[in-house]
N, CA, C and O atoms as a GROMACS GRO file, in nm:
protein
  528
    1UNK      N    1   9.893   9.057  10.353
    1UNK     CA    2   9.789   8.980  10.286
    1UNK      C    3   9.759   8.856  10.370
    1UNK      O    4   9.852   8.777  10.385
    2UNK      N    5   9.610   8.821  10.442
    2UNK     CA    6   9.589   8.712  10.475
    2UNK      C    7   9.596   8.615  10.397
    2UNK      O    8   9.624   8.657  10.285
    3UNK      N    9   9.579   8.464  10.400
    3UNK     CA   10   9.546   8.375  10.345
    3UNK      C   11   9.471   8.234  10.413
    3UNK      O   12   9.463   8.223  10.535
    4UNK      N   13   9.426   8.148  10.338
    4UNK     CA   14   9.396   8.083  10.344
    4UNK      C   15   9.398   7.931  10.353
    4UNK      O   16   9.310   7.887  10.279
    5UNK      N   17   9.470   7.828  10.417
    5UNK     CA   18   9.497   7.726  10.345
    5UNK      C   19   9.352   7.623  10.409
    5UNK      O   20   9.297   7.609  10.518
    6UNK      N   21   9.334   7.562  10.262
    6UNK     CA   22   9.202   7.489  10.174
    6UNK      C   23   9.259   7.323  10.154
    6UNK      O   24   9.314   7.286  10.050
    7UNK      N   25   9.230   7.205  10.307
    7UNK     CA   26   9.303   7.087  10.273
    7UNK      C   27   9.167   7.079  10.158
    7UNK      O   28   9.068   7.150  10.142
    8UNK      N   29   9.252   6.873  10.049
    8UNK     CA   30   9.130   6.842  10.039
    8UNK      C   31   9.156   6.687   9.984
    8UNK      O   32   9.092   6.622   9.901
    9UNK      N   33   9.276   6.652  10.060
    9UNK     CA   34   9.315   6.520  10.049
    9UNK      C   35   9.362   6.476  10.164
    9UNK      O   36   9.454   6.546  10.205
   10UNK      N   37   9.334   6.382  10.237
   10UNK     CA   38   9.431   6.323  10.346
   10UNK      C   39   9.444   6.173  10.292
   10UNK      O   40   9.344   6.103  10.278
   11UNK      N   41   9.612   6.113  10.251
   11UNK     CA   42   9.603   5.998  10.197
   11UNK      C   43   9.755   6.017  10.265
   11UNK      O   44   9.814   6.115  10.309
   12UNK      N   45   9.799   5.828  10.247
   12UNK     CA   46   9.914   5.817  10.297
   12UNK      C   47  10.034   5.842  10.282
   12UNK      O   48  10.130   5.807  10.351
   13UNK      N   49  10.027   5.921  10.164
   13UNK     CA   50  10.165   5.993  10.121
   13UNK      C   51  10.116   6.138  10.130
   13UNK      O   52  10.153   6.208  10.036
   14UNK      N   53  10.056   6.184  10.203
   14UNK     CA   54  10.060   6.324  10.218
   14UNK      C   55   9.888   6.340  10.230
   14UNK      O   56   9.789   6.272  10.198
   15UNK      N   57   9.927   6.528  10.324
   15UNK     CA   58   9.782   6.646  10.334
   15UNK      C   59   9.797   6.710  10.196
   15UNK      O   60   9.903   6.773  10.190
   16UNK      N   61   9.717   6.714  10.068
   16UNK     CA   62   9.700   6.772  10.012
   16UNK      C   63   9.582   6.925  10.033
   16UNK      O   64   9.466   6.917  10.076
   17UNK      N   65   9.650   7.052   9.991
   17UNK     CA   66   9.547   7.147   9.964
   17UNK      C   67   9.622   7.237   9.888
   17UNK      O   68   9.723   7.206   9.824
   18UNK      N   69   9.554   7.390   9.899
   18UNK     CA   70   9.594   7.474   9.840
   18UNK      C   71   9.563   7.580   9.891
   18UNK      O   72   9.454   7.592   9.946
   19UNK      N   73   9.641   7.669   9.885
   19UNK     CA   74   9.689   7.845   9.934
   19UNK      C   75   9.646   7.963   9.898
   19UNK      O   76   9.691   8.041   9.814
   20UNK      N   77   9.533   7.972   9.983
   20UNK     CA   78   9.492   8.057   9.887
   20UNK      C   79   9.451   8.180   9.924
   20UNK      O   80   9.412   8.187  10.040
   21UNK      N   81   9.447   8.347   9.815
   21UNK     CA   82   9.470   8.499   9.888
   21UNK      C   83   9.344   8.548   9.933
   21UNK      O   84   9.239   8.484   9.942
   22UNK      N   85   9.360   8.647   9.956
   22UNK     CA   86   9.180   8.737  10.012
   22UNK      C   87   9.138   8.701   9.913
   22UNK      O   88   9.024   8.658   9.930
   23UNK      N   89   9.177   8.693   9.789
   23UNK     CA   90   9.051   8.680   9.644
   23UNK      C   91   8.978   8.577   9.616
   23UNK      O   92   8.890   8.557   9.534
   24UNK      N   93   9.049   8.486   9.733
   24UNK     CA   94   8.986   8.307   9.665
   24UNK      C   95   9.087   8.314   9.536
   24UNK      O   96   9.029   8.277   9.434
   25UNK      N   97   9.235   8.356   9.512
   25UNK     CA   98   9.315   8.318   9.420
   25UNK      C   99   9.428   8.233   9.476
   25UNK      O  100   9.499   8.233   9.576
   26UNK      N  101   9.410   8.154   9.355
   26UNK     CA  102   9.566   8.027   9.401
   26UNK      C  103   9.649   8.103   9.433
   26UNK      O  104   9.657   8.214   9.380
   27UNK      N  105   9.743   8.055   9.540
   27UNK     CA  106   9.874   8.141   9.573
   27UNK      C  107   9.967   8.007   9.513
   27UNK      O  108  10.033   8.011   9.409
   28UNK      N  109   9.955   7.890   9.605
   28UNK     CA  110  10.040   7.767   9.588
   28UNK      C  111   9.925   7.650   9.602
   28UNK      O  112   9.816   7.675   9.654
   29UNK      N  113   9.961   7.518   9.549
   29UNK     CA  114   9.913   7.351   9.594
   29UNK      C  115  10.016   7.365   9.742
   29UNK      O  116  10.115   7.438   9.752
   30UNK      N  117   9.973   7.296   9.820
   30UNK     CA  118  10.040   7.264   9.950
   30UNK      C  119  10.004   7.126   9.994
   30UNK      O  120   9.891   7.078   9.987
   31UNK      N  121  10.147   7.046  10.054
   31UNK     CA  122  10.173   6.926  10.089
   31UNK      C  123  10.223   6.902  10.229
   31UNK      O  124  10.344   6.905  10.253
   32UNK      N  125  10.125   6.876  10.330
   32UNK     CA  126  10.157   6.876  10.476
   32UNK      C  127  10.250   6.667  10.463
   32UNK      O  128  10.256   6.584  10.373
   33UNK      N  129  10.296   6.672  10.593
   33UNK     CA  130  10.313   6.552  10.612
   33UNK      C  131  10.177   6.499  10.667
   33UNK      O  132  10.079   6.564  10.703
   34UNK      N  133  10.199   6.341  10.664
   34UNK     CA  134  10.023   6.264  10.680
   34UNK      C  135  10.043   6.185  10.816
   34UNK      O  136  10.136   6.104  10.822
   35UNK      N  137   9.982   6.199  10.897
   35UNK     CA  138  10.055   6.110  11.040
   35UNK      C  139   9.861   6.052  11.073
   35UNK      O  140   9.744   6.078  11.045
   36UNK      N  141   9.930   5.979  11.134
   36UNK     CA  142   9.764   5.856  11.125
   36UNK      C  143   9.733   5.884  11.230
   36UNK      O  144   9.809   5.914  11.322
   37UNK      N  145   9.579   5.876  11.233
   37UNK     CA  146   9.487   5.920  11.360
   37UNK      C  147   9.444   5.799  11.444
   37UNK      O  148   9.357   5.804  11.532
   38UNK      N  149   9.501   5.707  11.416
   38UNK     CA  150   9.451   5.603  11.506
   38UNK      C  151   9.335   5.485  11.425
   38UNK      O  152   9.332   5.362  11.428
   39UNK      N  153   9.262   5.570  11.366
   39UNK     CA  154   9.152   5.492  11.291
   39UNK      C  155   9.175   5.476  11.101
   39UNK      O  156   9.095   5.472  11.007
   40UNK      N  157   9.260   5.474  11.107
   40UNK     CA  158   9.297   5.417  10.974
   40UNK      C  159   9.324   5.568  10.858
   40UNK      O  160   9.379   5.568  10.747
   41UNK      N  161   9.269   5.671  10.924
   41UNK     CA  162   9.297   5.802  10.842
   41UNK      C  163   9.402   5.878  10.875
   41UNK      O  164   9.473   5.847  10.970
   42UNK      N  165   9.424   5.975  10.808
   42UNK     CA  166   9.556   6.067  10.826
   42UNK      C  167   9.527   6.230  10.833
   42UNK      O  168   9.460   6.299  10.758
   43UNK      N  169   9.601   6.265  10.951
   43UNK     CA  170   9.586   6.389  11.008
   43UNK      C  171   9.694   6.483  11.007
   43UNK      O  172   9.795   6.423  11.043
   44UNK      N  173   9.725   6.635  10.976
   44UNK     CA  174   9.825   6.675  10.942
   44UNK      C  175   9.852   6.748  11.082
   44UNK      O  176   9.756   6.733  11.158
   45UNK      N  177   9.953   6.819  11.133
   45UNK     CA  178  10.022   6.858  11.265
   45UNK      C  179   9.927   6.972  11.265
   45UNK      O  180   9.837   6.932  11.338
   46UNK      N  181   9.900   7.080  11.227
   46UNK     CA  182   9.816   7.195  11.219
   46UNK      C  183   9.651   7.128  11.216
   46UNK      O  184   9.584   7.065  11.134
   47UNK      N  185   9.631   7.180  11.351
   47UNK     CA  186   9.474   7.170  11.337
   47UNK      C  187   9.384   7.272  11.219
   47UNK      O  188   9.454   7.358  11.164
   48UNK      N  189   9.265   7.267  11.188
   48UNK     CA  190   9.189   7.365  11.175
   48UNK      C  191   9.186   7.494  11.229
   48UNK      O  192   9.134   7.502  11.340
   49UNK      N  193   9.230   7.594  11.180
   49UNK     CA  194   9.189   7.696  11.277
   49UNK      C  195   9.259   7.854  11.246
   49UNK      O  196   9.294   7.848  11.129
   50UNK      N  197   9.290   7.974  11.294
   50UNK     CA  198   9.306   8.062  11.278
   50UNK      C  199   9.457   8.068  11.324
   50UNK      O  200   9.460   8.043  11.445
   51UNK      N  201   9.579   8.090  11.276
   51UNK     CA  202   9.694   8.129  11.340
   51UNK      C  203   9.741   8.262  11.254
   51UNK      O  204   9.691   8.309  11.152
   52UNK      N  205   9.872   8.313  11.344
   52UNK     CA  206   9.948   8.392  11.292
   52UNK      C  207  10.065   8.365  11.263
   52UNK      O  208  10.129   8.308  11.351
   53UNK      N  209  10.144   8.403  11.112
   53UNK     CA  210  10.255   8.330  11.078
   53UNK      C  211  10.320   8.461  11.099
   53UNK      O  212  10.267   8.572  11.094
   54UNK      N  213  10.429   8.436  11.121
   54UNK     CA  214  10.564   8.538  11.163
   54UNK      C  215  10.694   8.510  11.080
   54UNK      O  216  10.768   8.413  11.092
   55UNK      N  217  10.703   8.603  11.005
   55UNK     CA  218  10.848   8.590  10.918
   55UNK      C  219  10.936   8.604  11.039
   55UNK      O  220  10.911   8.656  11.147
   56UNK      N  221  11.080   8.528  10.982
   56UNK     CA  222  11.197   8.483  11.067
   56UNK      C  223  11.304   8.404  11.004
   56UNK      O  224  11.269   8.348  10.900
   57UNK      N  225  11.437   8.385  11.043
   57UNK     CA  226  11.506   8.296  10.973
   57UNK      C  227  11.505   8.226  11.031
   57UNK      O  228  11.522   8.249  11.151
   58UNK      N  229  11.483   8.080  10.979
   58UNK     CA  230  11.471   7.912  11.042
   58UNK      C  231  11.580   7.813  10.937
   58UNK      O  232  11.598   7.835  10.817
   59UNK      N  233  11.640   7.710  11.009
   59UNK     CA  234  11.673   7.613  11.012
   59UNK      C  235  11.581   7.464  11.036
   59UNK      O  236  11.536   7.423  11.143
   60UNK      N  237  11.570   7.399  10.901
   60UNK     CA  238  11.558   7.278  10.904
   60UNK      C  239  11.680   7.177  10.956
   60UNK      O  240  11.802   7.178  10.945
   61UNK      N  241  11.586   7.091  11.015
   61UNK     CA  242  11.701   6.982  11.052
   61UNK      C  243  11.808   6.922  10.968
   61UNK      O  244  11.756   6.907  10.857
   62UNK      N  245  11.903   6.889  10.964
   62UNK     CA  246  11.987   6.878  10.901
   62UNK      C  247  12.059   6.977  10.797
   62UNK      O  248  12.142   6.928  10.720
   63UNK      N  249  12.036   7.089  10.791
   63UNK     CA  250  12.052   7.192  10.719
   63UNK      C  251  12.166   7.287  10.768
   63UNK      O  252  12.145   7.322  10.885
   64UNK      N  253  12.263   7.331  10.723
   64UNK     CA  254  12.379   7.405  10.786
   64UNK      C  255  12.345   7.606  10.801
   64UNK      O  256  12.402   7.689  10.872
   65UNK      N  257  12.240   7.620  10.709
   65UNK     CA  258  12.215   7.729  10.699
   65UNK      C  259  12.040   7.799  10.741
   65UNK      O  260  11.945   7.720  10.737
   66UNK      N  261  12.022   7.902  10.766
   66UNK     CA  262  11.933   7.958  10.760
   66UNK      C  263  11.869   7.999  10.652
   66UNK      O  264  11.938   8.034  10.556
   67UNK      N  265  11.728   8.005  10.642
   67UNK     CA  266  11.664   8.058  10.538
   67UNK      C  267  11.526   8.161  10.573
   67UNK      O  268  11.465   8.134  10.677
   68UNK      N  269  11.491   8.246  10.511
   68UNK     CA  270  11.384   8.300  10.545
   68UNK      C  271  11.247   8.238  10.545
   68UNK      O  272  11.227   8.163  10.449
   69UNK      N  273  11.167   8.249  10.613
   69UNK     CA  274  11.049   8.228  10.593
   69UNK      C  275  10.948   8.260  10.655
   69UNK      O  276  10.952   8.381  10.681
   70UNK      N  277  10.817   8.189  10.710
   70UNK     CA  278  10.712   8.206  10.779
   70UNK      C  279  10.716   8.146  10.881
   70UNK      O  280  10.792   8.052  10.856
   71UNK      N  281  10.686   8.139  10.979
   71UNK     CA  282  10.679   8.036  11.104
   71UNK      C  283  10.523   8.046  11.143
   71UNK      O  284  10.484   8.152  11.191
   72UNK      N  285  10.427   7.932  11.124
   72UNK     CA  286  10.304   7.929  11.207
   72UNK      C  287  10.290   7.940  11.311
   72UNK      O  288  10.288   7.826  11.358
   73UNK      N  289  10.277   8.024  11.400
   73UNK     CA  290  10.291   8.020  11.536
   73UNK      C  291  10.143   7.987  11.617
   73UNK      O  292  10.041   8.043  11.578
   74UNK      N  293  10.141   7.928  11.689
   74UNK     CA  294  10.009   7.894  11.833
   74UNK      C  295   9.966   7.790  11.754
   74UNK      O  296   9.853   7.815  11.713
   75UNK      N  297  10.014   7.669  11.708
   75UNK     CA  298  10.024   7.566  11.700
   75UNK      C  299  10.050   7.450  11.776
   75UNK      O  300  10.151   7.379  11.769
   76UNK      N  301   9.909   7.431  11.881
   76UNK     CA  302   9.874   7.330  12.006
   76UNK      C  303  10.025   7.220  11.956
   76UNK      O  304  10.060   7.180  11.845
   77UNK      N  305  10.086   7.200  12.094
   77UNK     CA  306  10.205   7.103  12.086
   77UNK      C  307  10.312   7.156  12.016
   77UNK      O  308  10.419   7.100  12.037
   78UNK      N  309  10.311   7.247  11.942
   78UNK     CA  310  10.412   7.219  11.853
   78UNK      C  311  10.488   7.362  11.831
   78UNK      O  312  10.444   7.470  11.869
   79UNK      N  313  10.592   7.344  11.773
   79UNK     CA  314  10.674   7.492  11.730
   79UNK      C  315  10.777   7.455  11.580
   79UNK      O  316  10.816   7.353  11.524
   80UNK      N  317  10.789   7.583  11.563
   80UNK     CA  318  10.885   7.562  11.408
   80UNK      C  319  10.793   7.504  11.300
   80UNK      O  320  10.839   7.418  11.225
   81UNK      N  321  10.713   7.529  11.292
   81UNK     CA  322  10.598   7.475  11.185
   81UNK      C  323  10.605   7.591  11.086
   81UNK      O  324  10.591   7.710  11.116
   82UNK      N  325  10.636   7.531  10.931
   82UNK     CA  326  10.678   7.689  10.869
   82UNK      C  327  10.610   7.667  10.750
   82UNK      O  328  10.519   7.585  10.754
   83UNK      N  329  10.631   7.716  10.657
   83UNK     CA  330  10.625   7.740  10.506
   83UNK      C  331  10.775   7.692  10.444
   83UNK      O  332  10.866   7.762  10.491
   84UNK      N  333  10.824   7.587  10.345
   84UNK     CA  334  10.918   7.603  10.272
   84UNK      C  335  10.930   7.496  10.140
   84UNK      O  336  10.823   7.441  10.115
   85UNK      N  337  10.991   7.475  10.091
   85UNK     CA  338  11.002   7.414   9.987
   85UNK      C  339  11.028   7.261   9.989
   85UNK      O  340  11.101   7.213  10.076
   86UNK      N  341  10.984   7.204   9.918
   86UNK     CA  342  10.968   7.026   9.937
   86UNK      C  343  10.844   6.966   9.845
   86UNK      O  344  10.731   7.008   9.822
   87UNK      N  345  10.897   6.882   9.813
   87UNK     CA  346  10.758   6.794   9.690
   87UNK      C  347  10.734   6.668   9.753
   87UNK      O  348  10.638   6.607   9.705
   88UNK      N  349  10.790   6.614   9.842
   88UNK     CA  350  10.694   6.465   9.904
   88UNK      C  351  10.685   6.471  10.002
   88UNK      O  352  10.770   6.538  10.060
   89UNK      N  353  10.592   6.417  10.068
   89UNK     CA  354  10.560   6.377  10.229
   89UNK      C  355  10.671   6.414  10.306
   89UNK      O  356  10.672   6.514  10.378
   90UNK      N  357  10.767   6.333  10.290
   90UNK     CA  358  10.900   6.273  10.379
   90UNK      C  359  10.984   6.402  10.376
   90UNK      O  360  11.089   6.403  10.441
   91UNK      N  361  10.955   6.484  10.322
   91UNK     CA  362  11.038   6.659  10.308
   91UNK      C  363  10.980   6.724  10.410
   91UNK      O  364  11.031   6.829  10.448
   92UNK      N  365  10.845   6.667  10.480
   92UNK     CA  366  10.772   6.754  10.614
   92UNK      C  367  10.772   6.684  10.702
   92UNK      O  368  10.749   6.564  10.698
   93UNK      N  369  10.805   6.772  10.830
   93UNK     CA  370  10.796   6.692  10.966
   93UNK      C  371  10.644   6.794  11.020
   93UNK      O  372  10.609   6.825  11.134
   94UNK      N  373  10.606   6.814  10.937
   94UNK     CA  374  10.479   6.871  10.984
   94UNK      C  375  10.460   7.044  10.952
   94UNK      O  376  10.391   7.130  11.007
   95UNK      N  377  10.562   7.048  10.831
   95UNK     CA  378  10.539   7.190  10.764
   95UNK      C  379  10.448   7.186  10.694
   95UNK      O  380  10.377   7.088  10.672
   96UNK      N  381  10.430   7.359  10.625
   96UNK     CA  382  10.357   7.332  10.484
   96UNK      C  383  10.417   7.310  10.354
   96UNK      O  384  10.525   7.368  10.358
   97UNK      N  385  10.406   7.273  10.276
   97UNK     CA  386  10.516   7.277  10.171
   97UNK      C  387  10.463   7.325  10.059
   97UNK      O  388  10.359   7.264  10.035
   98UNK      N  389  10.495   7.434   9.950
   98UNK     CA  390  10.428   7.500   9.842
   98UNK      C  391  10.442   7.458   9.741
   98UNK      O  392  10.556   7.410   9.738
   99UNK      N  393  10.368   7.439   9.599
   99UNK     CA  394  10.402   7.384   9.505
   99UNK      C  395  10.342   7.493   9.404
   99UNK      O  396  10.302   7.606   9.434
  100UNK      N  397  10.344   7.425   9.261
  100UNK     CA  398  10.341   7.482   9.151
  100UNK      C  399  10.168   7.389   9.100
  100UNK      O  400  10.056   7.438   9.107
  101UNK      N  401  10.199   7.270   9.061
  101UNK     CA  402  10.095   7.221   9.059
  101UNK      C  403  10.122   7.066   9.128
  101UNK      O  404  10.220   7.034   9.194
  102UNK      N  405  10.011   6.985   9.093
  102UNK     CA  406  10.006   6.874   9.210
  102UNK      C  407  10.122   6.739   9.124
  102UNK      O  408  10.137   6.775   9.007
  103UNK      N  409  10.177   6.643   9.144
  103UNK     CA  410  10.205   6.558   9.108
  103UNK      C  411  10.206   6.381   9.121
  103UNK      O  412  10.131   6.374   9.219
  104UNK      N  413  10.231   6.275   9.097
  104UNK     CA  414  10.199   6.178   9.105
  104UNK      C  415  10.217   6.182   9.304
  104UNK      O  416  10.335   6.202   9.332
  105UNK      N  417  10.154   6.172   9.393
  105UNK     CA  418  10.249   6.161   9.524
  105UNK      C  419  10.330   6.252   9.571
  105UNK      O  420  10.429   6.232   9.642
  106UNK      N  421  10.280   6.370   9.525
  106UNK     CA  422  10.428   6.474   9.552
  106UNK      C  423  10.291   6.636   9.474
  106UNK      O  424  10.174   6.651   9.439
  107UNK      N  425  10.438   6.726   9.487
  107UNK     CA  426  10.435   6.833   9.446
  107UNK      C  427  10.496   6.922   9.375
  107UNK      O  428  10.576   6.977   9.450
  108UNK      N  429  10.503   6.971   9.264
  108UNK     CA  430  10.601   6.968   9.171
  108UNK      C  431  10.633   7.144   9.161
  108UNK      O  432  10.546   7.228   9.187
  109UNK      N  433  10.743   7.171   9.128
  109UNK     CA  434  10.809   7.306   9.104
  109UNK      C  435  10.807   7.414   9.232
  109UNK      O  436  10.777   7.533   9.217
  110UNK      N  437  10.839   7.361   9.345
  110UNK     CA  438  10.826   7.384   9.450
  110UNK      C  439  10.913   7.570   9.494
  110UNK      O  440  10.874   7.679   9.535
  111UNK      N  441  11.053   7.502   9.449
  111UNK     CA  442  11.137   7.614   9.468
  111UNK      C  443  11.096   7.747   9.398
  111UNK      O  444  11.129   7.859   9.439
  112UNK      N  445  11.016   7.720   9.282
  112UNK     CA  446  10.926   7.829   9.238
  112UNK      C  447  10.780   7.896   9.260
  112UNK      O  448  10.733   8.002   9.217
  113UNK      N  449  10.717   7.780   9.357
  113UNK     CA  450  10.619   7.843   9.423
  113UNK      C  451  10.648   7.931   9.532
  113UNK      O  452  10.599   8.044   9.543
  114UNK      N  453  10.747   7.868   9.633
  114UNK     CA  454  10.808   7.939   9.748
  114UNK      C  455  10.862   8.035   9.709
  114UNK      O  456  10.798   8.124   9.765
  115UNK      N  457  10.950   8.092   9.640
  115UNK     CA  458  10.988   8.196   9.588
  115UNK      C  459  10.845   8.302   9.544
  115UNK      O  460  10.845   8.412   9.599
  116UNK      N  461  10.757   8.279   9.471
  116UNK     CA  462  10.603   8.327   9.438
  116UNK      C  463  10.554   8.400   9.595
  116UNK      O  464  10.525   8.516   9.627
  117UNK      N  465  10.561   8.290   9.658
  117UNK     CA  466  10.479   8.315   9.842
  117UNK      C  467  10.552   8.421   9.884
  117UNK      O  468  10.507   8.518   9.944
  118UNK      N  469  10.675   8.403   9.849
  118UNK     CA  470  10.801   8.528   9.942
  118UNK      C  471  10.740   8.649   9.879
  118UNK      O  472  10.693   8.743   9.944
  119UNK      N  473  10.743   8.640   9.734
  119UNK     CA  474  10.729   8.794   9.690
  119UNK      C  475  10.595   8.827   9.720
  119UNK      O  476  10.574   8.948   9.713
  120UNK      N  477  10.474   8.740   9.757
  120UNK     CA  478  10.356   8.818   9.771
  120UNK      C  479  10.329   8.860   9.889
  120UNK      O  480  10.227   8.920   9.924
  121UNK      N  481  10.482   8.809   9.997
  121UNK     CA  482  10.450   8.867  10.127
  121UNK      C  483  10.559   8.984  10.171
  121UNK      O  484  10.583   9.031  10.282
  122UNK      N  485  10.608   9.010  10.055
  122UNK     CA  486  10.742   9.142  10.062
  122UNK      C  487  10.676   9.216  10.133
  122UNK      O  488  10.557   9.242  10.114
  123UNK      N  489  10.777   9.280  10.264
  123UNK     CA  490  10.748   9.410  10.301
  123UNK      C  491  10.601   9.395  10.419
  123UNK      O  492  10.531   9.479  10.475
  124UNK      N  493  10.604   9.212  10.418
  124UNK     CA  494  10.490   9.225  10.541
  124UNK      C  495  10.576   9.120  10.663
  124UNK      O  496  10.631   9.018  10.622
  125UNK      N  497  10.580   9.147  10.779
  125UNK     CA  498  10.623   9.042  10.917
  125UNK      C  499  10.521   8.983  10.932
  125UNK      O  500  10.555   8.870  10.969
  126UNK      N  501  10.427   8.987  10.928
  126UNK     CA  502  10.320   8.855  10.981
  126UNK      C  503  10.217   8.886  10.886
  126UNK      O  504  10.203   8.996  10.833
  127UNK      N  505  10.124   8.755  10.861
  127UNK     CA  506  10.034   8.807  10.829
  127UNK      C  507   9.905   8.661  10.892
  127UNK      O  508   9.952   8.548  10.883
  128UNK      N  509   9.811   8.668  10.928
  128UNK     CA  510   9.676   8.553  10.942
  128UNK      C  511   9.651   8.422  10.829
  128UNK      O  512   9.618   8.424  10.711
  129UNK      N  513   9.680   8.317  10.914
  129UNK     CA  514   9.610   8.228  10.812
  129UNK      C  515   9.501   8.145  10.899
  129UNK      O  516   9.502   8.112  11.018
  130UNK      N  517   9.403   8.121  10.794
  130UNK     CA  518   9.312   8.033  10.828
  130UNK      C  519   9.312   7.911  10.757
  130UNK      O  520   9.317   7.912  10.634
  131UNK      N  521   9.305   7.778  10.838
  131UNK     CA  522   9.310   7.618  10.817
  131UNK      C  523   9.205   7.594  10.804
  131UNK      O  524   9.134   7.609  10.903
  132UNK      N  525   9.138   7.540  10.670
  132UNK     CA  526   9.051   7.444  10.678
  132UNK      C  527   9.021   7.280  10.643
  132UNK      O  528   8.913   7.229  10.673
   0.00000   0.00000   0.00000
């Protein structure tokens, strides 16, 4: 299943958007980290644009274990850019992070959206997303 991710906030505690399937149906809310463009606005690590995500097991920093997930791959500068679970800014070094619905500064019921994303991608290794 392709998808879609739909920003539609850039503020200083976070990229707000949302995840969404071939249907134009919510999958998840998603919370990038917010890193400043120089001119007073905020820009998330993933440009605009077409990539392919690749299931894999990854390690976050500080983390002793592996976990499954997505990895965005052909992401100008950058690598390890994934999909996983987290509700504020400061939980991304430039992932996506999935939620349930939106919250004050954050993103709420996270570990249950990510879990949602896993099962709608059972049984697929990669699949296309498009950034807008």
């Amino acid at each position: 299943m392709n998808l879609r991710l739909l920003r539609n906030k850039a503020v200083l505690y976070g990229i707000f958007g949302v995840l969404l399937d071939e249907n134009a149906k919510e999958v998840a809310v998603t919370l990038e980290h917010a890193y400043s463009d120089g001119t007073g606005g905020f820009i998330p690590r993933v440009p605009a644009g077409e990539y392919t995500c690749v299931r894999g097991q990854h390690r976050l920093d500080g983390m002793t274990n592996t976990f499954e997930t997505f990895e965005i791959t052909g992401v100008p500068g950058h690598t390890n850019i994934l999909f996983h679970k987290g509700n504020y800014n400061t939980d991304s070094a430039g992932c996506v992070l999935l939620g349930s619905e939106l919250g004050p500064r954050c993103i709420l019921e996270s570990a249950m959206a990510f879990g949602h994303f896993l099962d709608l991608q059972a049984g697929c290794d990669s699949f296309q997303l498009t950034v807008q």
